[in-house]
C-alpha positions in Angstrom: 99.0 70.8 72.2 100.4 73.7 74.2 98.8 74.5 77.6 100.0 77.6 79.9 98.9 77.4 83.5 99.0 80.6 85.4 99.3 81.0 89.4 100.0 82.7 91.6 97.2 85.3 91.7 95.5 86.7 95.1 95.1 89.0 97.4 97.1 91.9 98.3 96.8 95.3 100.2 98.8 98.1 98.3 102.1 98.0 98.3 102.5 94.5 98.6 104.2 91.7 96.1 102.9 89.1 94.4 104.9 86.2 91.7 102.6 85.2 89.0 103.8 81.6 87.6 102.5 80.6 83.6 103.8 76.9 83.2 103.7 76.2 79.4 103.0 71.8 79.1 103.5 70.3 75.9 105.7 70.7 72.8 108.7 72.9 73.0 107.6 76.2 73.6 109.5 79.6 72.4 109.6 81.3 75.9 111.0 84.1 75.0 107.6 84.6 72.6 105.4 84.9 75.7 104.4 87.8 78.0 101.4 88.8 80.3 98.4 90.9 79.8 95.7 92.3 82.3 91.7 93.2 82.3 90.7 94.8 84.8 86.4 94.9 85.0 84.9 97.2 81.9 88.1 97.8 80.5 90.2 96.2 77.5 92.6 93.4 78.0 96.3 95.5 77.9 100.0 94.3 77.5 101.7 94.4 80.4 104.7 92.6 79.6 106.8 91.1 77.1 109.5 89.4 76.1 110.9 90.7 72.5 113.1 89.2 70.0 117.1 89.4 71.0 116.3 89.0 75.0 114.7 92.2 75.7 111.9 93.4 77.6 108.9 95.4 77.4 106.3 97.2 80.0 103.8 99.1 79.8 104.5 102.8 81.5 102.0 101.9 84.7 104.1 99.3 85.8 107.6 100.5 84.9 110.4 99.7 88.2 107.8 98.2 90.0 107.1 94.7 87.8 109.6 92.5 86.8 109.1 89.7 84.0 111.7 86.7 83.7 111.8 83.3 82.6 113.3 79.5 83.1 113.6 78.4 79.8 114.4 74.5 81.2 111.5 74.8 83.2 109.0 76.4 80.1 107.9 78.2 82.7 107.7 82.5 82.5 107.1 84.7 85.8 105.7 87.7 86.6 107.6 89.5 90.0 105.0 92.5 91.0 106.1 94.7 93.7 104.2 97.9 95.4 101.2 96.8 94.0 98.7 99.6 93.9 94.4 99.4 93.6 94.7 100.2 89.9 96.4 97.0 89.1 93.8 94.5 90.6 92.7 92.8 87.7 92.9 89.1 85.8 96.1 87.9 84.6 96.4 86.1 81.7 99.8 84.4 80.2 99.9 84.6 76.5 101.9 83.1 73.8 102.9 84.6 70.7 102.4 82.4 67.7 102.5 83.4 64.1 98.5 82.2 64.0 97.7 83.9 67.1 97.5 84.5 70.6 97.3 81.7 72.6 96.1 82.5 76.0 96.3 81.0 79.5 93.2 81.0 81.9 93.8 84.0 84.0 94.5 84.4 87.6 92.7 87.4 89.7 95.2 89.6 91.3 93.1 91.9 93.4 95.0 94.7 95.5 93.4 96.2 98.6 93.8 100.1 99.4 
């Protein structure tokens, strides 16, 4: 059984940084199937970044140059580098895994920015 542990969340005043941590325990995990998604309160949960297949990346436009996603595969662990964070991002975190039965999700962390 699989378990991803985010940390890392806080607070921040705008245009500050934070590193978000999701630790996947268990069997061997894929890490390059994970990424990170947000939900800020009253809206929908929203890709914010991925890894895709042949070491790419995704983000979403909002976060473009100013979040950075990278992994240590020999420590199944996947980070989340946010720099000149901005009101709009506060929200929960939530590490996800990509699995052909699903999304497997972490418990969130709140990142909350400060104007």
């Amino acid at each position: 059984q699989v378990q991803l542990v985010e940390s890392g969340g806080g607070l921040v005043q705008a245009g500050g940084s934070l590193r978000l941590s999701c630790a996947a325990s268990g069997s061997i995990v894929d890490i390059n199937a994970m990424g990170w998604y947000r939900q800020a309160p009253g809206k929908q949960r929203e890709l914010v970044a991925r890894f895709i297949s042949g070491g790419s990346t995704y983000y979403a436009d909002s976060v473009k140059g100013r979040f950075t996603i990278s992994r240590d595969s020999a420590k199944n662990t996947m980070y989340l580098q946010m720099n000149s964070l901005k009101p709009e991002d506060t929200a929960v975190y939530y590490c996800a895994r990509f699995r052909p039965t699903g999304v497997q999700w972490g418990q969130g962390t709140q990142v909350t920015v400060s104007s």
